[in-house]
C-alpha positions in Angstrom: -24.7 6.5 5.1 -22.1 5.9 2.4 -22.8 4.8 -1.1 -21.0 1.9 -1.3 -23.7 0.8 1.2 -26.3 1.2 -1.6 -23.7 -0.6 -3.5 -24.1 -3.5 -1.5 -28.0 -3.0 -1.6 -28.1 -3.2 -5.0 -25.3 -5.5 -5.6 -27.5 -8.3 -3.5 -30.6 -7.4 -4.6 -31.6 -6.6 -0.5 -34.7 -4.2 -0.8 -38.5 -4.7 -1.7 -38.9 -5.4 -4.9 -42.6 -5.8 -4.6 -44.2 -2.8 -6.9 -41.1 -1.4 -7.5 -40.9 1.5 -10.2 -39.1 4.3 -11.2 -39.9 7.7 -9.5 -42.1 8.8 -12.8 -44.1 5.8 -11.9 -43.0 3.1 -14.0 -42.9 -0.8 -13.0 -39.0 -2.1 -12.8 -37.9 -5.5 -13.4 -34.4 -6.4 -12.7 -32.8 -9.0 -14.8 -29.1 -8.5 -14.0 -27.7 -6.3 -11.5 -24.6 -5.5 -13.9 -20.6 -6.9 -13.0 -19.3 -3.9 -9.7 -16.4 -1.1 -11.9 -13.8 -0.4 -9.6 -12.6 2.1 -12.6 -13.8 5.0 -13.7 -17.1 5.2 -14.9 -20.3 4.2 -14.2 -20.9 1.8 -10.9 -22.1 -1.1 -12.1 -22.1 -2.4 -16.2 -23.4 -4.6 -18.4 -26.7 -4.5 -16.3 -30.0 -5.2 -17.7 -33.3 -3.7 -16.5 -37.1 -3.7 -17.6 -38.7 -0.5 -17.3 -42.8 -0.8 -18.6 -42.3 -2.9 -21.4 -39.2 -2.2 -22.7 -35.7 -3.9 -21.7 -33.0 -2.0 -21.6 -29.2 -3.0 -21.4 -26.3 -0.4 -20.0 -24.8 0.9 -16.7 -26.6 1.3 -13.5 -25.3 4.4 -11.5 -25.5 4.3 -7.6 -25.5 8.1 -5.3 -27.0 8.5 -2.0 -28.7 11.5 -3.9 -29.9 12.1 -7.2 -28.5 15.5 -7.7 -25.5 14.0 -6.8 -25.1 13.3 -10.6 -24.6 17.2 -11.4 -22.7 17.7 -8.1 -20.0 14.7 -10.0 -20.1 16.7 -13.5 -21.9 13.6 -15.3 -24.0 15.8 -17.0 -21.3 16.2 -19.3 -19.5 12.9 -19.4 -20.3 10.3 -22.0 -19.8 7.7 -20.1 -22.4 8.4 -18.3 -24.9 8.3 -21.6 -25.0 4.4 -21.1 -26.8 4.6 -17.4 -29.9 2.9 -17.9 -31.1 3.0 -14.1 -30.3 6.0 -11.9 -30.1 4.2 -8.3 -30.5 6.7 -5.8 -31.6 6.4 -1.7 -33.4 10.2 -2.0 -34.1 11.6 -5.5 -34.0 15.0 -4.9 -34.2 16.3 -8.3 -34.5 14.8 -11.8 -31.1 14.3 -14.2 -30.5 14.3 -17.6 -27.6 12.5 -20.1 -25.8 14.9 -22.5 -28.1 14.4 -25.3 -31.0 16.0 -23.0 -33.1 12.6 -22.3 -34.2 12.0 -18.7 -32.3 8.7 -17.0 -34.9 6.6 -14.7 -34.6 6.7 -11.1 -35.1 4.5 -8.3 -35.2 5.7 -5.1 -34.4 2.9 -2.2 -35.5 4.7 0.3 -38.1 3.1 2.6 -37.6 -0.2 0.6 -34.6 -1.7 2.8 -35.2 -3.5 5.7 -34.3 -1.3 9.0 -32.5 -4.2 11.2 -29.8 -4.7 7.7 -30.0 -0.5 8.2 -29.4 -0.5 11.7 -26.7 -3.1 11.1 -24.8 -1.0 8.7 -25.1 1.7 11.0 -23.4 -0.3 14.2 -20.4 -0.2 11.9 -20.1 2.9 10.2 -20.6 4.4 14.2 -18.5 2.0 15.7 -16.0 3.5 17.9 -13.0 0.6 18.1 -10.9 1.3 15.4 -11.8 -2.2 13.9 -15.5 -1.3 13.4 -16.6 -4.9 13.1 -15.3 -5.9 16.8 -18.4 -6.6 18.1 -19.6 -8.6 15.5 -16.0 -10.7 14.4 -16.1 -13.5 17.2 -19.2 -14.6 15.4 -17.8 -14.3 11.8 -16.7 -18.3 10.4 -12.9 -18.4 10.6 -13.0 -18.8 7.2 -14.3 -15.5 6.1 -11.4 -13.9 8.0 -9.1 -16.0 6.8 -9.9 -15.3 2.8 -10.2 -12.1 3.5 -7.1 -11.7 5.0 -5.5 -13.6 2.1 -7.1 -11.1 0.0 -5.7 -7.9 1.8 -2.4 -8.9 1.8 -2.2 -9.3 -2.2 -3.8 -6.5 -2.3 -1.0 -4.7 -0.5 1.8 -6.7 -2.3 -0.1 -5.2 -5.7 -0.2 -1.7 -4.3 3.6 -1.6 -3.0 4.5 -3.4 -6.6 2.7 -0.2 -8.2 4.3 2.2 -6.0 7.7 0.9 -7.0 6.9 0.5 -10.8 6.0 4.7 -10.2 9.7 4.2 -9.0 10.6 2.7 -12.1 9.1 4.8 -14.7 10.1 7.9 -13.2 13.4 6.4 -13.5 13.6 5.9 -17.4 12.8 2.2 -17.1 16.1 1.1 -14.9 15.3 -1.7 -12.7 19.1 -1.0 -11.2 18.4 2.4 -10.2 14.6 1.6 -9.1 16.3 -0.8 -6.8 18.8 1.6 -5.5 16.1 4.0 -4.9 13.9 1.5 -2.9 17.1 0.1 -1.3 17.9 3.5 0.4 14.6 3.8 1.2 14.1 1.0 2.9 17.2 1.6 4.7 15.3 4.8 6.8 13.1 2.3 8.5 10.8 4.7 8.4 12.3 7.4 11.0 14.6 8.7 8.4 12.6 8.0 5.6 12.7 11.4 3.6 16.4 12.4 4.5 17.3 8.7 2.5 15.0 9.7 -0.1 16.8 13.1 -0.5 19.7 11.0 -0.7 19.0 8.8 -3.5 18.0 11.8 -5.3 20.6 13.5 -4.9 23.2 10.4 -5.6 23.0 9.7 -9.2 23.5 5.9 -9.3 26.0 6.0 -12.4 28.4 7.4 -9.9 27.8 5.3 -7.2 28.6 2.3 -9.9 31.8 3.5 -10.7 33.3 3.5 -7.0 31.5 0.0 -6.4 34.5 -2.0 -5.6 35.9 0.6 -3.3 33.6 0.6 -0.1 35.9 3.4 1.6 34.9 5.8 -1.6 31.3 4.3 -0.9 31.5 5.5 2.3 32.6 8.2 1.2 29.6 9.5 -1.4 27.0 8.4 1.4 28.5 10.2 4.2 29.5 13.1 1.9 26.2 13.7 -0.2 24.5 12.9 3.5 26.1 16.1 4.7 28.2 14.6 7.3 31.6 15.6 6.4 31.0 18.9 6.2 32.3 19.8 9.7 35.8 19.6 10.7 37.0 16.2 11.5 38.2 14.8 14.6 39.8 11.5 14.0 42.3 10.1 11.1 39.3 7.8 9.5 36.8 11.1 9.3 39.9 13.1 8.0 40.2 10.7 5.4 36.7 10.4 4.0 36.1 14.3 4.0 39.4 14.3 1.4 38.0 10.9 -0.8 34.9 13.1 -0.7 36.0 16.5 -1.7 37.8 15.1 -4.8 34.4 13.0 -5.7 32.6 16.1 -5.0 34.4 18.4 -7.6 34.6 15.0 -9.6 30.8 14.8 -9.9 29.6 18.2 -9.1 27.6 16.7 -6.7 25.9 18.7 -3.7 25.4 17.3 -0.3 22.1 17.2 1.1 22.2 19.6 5.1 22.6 17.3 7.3 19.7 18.8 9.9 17.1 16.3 8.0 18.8 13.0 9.7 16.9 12.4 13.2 19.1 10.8 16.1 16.7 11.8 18.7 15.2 8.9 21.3 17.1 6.0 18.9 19.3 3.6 20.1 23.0 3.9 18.6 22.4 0.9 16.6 19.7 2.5 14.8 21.6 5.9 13.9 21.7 6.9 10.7 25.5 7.0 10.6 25.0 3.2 11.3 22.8 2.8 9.1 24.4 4.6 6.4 27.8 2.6 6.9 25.8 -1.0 6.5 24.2 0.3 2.8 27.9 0.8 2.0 28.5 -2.3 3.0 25.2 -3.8 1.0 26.4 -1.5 -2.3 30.0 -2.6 -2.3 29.4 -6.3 -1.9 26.0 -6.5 -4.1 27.4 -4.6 -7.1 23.9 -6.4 -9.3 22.1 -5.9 -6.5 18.1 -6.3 -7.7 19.9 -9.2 -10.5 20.7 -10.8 -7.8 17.3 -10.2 -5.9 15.6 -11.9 -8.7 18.0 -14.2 -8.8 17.4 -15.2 -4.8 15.7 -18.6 -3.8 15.7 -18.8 -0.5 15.4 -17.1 2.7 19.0 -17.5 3.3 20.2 -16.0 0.0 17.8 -13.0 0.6 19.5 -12.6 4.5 22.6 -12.9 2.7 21.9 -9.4 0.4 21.6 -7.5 3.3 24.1 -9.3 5.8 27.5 -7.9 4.7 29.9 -6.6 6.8 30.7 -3.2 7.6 34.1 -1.7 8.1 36.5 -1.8 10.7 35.8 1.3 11.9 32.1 1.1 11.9 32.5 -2.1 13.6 33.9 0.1 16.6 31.9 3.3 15.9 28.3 4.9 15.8 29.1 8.2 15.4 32.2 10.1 14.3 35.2 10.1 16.8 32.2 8.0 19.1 33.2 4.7 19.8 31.2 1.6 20.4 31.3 -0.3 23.9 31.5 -3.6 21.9 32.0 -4.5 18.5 29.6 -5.2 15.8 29.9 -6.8 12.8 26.3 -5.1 10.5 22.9 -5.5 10.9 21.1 -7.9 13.3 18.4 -10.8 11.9 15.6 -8.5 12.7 17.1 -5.5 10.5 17.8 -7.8 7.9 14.1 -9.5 7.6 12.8 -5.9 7.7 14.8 -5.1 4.6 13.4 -7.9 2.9 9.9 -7.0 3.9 10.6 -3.6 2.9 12.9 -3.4 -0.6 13.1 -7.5 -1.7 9.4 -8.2 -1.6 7.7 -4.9 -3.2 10.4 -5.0 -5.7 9.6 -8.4 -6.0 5.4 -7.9 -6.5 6.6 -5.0 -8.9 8.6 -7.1 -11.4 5.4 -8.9 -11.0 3.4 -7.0 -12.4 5.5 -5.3 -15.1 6.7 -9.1 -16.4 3.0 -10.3 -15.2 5.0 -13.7 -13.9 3.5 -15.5 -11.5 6.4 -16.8 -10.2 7.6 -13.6 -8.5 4.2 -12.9 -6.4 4.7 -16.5 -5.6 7.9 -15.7 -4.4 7.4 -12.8 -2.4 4.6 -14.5 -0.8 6.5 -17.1 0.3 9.5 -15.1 1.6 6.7 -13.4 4.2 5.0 -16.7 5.0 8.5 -17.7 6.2 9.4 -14.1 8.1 8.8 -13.6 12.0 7.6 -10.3 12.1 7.3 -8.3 15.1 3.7 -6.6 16.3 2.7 -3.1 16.0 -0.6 -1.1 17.0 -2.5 -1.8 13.9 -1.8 -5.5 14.2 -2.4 -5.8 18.4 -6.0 -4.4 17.2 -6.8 -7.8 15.8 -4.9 -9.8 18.1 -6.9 -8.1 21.0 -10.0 -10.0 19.1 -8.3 -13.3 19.0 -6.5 -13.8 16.0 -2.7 -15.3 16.3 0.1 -13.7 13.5 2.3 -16.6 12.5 4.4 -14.5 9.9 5.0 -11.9 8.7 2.5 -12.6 5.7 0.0 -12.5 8.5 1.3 -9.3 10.1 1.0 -7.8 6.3 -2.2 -9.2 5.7 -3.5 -7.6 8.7 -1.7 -3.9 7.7 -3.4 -4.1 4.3 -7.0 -5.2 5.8 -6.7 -2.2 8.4 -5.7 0.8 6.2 -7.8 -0.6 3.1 -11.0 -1.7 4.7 -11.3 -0.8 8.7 -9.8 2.6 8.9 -11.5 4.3 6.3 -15.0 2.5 7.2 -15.3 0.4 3.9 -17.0 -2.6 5.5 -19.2 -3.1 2.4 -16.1 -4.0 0.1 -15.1 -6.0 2.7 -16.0 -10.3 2.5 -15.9 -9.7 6.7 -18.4 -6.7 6.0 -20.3 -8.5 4.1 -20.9 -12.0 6.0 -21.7 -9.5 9.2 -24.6 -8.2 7.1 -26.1 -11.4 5.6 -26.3 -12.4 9.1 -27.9 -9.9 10.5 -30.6 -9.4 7.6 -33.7 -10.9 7.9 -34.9 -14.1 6.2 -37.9 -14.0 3.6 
């Protein structure tokens, strides 16, 4: 058992209340369950209880045991001085606040109903990595569907956070935030911490100054990538390893080894030499590039960010001195939406929430709703119960329900969760 169960219990009022009394004996009346804190703090606030005679108005704290309360250090936190109602499934031992007063307790055990216990249990032990499977066929499209809305602004939020992390630990520059999540997004995910070395080790005042150029572009990325430190074998790699030697001493900049990039069971188009010449590419012809990001209306303009050509010799190259059997202009459609997945919309939810404008959740939203997005493992899981992903808002949805809500078992914060146990508890 888990306590958000018994946060759900008491949440819905779902035990005996006939007779019910504190451990020391005392007859409870519950007049408001209190509003659910997600924050630190006590679990539940602004509750109201009767205990005897007397009505008392605070926090209600939830633990699966009492001496759980010592085990979390509230012994010594004021916060906890407000916790009227010690809710508790076995109260081992009694607890006290900090001024030395005893805090009620209510034990739940033997007041739930066993078929809403056994219930709970079914999921908690389920053994398909969606733990409600058995149960979701019979769940009203409805639910899901909510729900699903719900997880994927919940995941837009929680990338928008991660880049505004991004963004403070970057003095407050939206420019270099972007770069940073631009070169990130670049890895697509195999090469995800070699690109992050890079942008820390590429200051983005330099890369500014050589904007216009893309050969000196080229030239930073490949050089501070630690590609051109080996001897040359071709006039174009000759040529960059110079333009990067003088920018080099120029900066005092250090190149990352280049042992970190991955090449292994990837397709030439996917190399990170490819790669790293199509962000040159991006950087030379999108020299405002997250004012123009904001700036972006439609799913065209945001293709267009990322859709800029490479170089001549990229077009005929994947490697150094390793030609190409045909020639290719950048990055095809599917690249492209998956950079605008992965660097326009959290930058997107994160100038969201630091301008708290509407208008750009609105507009990340929308992007995805009109974004095919391929199918991965987490999202087969749900198809393999019969539900269809028309976008990628549907794919995302699905990502946020799966790593929020399924895989770590939290069915009770979950609206799905929660319709599967109102159906399966028994009527008065």
């Amino acid at each position: 058992m888990k306590e958000d169960f018994l946060h759900y219990i008491w949440q819905h009022q779902y035990f005996d209340k006939t007779a019910l009394a504190t451990t020391g004996g005392e007859p409870i009346q519950v007049l408001r369950t209190g509003f659910y804190n997600t924050d630190a703090g006590p679990d539940f606030q602004e509750a109201l209880v009767k205990i005897s005679e007397v009505e008392w108005s605070g926090s209600v704290e939830v633990h699966l045991k009492a001496s759980d309360w010592h085990r979390h250090q509230h012994q010594h936190d004021r916060k906890y001085d407000q916790v009227v109602l010690h809710v508790v499934w076995e109260a081992d031992e009694p607890v006290f606040r900090m001024d030395g007063t005893e805090v009620p307790v209510l034990s739940l055990q033997g007041s739930v109903d066993l078929s809403l216990i056994h219930t709970y249990e079914r999921l908690l032990q389920a053994k398909s990595p969606v733990p409600c499977a058995a149960f979701w066929p019979n769940v009203p499209e409805i639910t899901k569907t909510l729900m699903l809305e719900r997880a994927l602004i919940e995941r837009l939020e929680a990338k928008g956070e991660e880049v505004l992390q991004t963004y403070r630990g970057y003095g407050n520059d939206w420019e270099q935030t972007a770069f940073y999540t631009l070169l990130r997004g670049f890895s697509f995910k195999t090469n995800q911490q070699a690109f992050e070395q890079l942008a820390a080790g590429l200051p983005l005042a330099v890369v500014r100054k050589h904007l216009h150029n893309q050969h000196q572009i080229e030239a930073l990325l490949f050089g501070q990538a630690g590609f051109l430190e080996a001897a040359m074998e071709d006039g174009y790699g000759i040529q960059l390893q110079k333009e990067y030697t003088f920018l080099r001493h120029k900066y005092s900049l250090q190149p990352m080894p280049n042992h970190m990039w991955k090449f292994l069971r990837m397709r030439p188009a996917n190399f990170p030499t490819v790669r790293l010449s199509q962000l040159a590419a991006v950087l030379h012809q999108n020299q405002a590039f997250f004012s123009k990001l904001l700036a972006a209306d439609t799913v065209k303009q945001y293709e267009a960010l990322f859709q800029a050509p490479v170089s001549a010799y990229w077009q005929q190259h994947y490697h150094f001195a390793k030609p190409t059997k045909s020639k290719q202009q950048g990055m095809g459609k599917g690249s492209v939406h998956n950079l605008i997945i992965n660097v326009a919309v959290p930058l997107l939810a994160a100038y969201a929430i630091y301008t708290d404008e509407r208008v750009y959740i609105e507009k990340a939203v929308s992007l995805l709703e009109k974004l095919k997005e391929g199918s991965n493992k987490i999202t087969r899981l749900y198809e393999e119960l019969g539900w269809q992903s028309k976008s990628a808002a549907d794919n995302q949805a699905a990502l946020g329900l799966y790593k929020r809500y399924c895989a770590p078992v939290h069915c009770m914060r979950c609206a799905v969760g929660n319709k599967i146990m109102r159906q399966n508890r028994p009527t008065a």
